[in-house]
N, C-alpha and C positions, 0 to 999 in steps of 0.2 A: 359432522365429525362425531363421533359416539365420544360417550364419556372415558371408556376406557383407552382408544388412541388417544385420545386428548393427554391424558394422565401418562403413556408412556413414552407419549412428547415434552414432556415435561421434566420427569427421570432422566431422560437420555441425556435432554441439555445441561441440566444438574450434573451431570455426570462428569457432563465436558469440563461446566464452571469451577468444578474441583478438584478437575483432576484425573477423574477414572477414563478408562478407554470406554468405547461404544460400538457396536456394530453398523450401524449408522447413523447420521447425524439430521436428515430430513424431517425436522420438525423446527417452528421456528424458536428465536430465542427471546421467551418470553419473559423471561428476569434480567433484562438490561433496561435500562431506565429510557423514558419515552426520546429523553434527547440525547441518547448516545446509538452510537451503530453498533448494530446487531454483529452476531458472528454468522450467520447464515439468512439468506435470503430465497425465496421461492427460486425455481429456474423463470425465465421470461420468455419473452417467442426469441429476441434477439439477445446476444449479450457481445461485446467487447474489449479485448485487453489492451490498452494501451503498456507499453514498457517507458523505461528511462528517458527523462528529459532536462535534467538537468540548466535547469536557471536558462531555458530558451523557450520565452513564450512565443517567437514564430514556428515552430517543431511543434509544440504544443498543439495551438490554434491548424496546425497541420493535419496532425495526428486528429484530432475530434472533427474536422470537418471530411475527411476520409472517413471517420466512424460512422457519418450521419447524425454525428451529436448538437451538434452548434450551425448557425449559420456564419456570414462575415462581418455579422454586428455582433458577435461572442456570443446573441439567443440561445436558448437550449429547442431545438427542432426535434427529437429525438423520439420524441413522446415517449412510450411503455420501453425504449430501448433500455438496457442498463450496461455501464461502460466501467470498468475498473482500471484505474490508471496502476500500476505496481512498483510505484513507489521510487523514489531518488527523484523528487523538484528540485531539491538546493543542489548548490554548489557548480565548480564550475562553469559556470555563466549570470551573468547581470540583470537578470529578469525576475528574479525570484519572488519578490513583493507581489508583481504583477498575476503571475502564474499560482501562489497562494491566496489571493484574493477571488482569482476566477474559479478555482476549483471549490471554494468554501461556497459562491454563490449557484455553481453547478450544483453543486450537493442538494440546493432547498430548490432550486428550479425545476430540476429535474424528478426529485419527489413531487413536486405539486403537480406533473406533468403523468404521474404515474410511471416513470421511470425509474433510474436509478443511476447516480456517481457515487463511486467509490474511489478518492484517493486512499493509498495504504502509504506506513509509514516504512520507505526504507529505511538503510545504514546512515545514508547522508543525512537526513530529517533527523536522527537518532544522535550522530556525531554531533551535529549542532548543538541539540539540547542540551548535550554532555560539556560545550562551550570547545568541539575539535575543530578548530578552525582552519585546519593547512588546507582543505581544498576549497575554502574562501576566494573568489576573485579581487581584484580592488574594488570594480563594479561593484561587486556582490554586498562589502562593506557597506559602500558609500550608498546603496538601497535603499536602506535602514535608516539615515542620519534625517529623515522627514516622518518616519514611522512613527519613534518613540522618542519619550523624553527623558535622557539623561541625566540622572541627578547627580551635579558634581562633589557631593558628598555621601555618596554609595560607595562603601569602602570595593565593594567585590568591586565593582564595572574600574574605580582607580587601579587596579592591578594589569589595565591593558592598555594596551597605547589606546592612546586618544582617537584614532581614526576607525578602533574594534568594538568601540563602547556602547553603540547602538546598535549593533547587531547582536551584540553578548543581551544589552537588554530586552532583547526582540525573543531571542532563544531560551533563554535559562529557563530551568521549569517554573510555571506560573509567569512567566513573561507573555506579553500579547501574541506572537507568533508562535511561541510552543503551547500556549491554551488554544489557541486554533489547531495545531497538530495533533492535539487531546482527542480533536472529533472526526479522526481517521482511525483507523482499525492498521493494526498491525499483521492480522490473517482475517481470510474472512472467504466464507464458503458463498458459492450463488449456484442453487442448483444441485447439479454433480461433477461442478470444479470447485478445486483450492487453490486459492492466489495469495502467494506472499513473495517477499523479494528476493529472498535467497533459497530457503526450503524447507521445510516442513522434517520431523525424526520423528519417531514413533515415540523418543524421550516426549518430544514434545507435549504429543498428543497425552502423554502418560502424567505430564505437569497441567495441562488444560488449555487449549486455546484459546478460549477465551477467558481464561486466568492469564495468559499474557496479556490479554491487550487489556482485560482491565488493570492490569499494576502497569502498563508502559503509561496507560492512560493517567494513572495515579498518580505518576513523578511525574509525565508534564504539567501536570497541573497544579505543580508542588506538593501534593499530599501523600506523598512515599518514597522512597529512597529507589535509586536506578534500577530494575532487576537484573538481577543477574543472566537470566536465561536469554537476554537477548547480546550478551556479552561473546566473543569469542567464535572461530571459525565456523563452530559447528550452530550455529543461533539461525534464527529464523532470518534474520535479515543480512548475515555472512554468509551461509553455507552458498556451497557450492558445485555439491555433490552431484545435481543433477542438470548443470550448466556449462561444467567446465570439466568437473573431474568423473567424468563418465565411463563409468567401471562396470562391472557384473554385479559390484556389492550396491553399486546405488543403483539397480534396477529391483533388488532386494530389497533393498530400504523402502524405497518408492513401492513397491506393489505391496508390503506391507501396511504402509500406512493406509494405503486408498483400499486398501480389504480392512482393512480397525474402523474408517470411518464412512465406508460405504461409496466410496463416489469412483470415478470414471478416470479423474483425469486431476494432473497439481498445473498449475503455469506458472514461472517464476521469468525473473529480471536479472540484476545485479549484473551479468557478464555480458559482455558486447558480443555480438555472434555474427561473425567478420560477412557468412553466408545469406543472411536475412532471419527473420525469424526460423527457428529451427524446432524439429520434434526429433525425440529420442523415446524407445521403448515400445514401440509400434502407436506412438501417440498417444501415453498416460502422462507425458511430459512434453508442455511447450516453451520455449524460453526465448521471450517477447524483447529482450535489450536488443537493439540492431544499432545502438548509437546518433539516435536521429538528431542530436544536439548538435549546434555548431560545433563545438568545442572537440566532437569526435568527425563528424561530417559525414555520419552513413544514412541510409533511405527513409525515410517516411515507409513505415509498415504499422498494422495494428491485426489483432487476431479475432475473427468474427467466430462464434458458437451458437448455432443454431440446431436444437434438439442434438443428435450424435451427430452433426455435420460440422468440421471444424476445419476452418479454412484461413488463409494467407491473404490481408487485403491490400495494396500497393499504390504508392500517390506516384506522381506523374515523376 
């Protein structure tokens, strides 16, 4: 690489981290620190999206063994493959401990394998942190009451019933569950797709994306206040512009951004898509929720990308 690509690899991502638009984004991102995830990743020979799974680590371990990620001992087999889950693990179902444990040890396995996992943070991982707890299971509660340790003179965790208290301790920013959420990305480029859970604005890209996920990073971790940008319908991990509310103006939006930051193609989650996985816009958008959780009861599907070749993969 000559000195001067180097350098306007650098610029570009700079650009990102503050904020400015870019014409492309294909250079890596060299100003995040060694033990945080990047916001962009090389493309691979194979890549993967898994969608919504919601507190069901059998859908889970479904999903990654149709990817060619895992074997039936939860191994990472995968090798150089790289697999993005897009985000929503909580809520909804009873597994959730389980299911953030294995993806935290995917993450390192699967790098030393020359691969790649990516869990992303949705709404529900985000809700949590924020302490929303209405789509809590009892399950889901009662998960947590072996995780952490409750201290009965923590004025915060006394303001909720006794049976929420260890999952409030598990979540709140700087709690042990939301410092593991810390080491998920909220957007994150591989290649020439973008995956985040609900959708991507040109606002966005105009705020920085990865200045989001360093400040979602920041408050989980406790070391900064909520941001706002992931607040509200139009936010990276609500929208829904390009899942549900499928207009003229959000093929607009959408071909805009992916001409700001150079890439092919966005994949998003969030909405359940009654039909299986679905594409919209001659395939600059795929939207990966099919509901594989018990709690909704629809298919085992995950989204293979191979060079320009983007396809539909289906469990039995």
């Amino acid at each position: 690489m000559s000195a001067m690509v180097a350098k306007i690899g650098l610029v570009l991502m700079s650009m990102l981290i503050t904020g400015g638009c870019t014409e492309t984004v294909h250079a890596s991102n060299t100003l995040s620190t060694e033990n945080e995830p990047r916001l962009v990743y090389p493309a691979p020979v194979r890549l993967v999206a898994i969608g919504d799974i919601h507190g069901d680590i059998k859908a889970a371990r479904a999903a990654l063994v149709l990817a060619g990620a895992i074997n039936e001992h939860d191994e990472w087999i995968g090798g150089e493959l790289v697999v993005v889950q897009v985000g929503d693990q909580l809520d909804r179902g009873d597994d959730e401990q389980e299911i953030l444990e294995l993806f935290d040890r995917l993450r390192h396995d699967a790098m030393q394998a020359g691969g790649g996992f990516h869990a992303l943070n949705g709404n529900h991982e985000l809700m949590n942190c924020k302490l929303d707890l209405r789509y809590v299971t009892p399950g889901g509660f009662a998960d947590f009451e072996d995780a952490v340790e409750v201290d009965p003179n923590d004025a915060e965790l006394n303001e909720y019933p006794q049976e929420q208290r260890a999952r409030v301790a598990a979540f709140r920013p700087s709690g042990p569950y939301a410092t593991m959420l810390a080491d998920q990305n909220t957007i994150v480029i591989v290649g020439d797709t973008l995956f985040v859970h609900g959708g991507v604005h040109v606002s966005h890209v105009e705020y920085g994306l990865d200045r989001i996920n360093q400040e979602v990073r920041a408050w989980l971790l406790g070391d900064g206040d909520r941001p706002e940008v992931i607040s509200g319908k139009a936010s990276p991990v609500w929208c829904r512009h390009y899942s549900l509310d499928v207009v003229p103006e959000s093929r607009a939006m959408l071909e805009e951004v992916l001409d700001v930051l150079g890439l092919e193609r966005m994949v998003v989650a969030h909405t359940v898509q009654e039909d299986g996985i679905t594409s919209h816009f001659d395939g600059q958008v795929w939207c990966v929720d099919v509901g594989m959780s018990a709690h909704y009861g629809g298919p085992i599907q995950v989204l293979e990308i191979i060079g320009d070749k983007v396809r539909v993969l289906a469990g039995d």
